[in-house]
C-alpha positions in Angstrom: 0.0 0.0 0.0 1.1 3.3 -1.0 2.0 4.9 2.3 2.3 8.5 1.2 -0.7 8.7 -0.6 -2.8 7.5 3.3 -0.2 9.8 4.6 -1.6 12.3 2.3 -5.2 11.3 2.6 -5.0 11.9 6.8 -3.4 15.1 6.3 -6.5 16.1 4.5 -8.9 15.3 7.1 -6.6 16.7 9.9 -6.9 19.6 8.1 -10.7 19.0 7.2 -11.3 19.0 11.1 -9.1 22.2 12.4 -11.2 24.6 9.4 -14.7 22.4 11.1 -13.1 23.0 15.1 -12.7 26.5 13.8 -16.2 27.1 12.5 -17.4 25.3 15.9 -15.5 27.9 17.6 -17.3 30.4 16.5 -20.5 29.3 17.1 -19.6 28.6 20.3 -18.9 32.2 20.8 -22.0 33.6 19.8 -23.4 36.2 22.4 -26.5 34.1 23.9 -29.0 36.3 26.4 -29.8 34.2 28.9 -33.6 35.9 28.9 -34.9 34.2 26.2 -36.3 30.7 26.3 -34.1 27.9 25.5 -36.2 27.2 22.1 -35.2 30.4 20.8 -31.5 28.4 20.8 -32.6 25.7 18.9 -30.8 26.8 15.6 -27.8 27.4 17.3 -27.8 23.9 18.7 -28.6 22.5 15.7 -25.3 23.8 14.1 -23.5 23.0 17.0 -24.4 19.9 16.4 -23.7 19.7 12.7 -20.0 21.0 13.4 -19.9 17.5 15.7 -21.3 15.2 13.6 -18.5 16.2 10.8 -15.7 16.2 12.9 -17.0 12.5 14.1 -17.4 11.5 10.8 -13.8 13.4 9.7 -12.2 11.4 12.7 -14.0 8.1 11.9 -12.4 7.9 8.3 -8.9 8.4 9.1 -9.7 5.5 12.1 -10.8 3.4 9.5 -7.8 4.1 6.5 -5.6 4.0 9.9 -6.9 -0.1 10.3 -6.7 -0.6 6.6 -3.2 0.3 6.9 -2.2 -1.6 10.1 -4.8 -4.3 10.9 -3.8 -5.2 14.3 
């Protein structure tokens, strides 16, 4: 197996997941009032929520090239 081209490949989605942390981040540091009802957050959550799932599924596929790799 060509070990610079999953080199390569992970690099990618390291770098896939810092620029999705980053967006996270910023989310994250949206002013919220504490005043309003929680359901008025909802959206917020949501994307919260979306920036997760893609750094899961980000961190899942360099798991899985990582087993291809080197089956233990």
């Amino acid at each position: 197996m060509n070990k610079t081209t999953v080199k390569r490949v992970i690099d990618r989605q390291f770098n896939l997941i810092i620029d999705e942390e980053k967006k996270l981040r910023r989310v994250l540091d949206m002013e919220t009032n504490d005043e309003h009802p929680e359901a008025l957050f909802s959206g917020l959550y949501t994307r919260v929520e979306q920036h997760l799932d893609e750094i899961n599924r980000l961190q899942n596929r360099i798991v899985v090239l990582q087993d291809i790799v080197d089956p233990q």
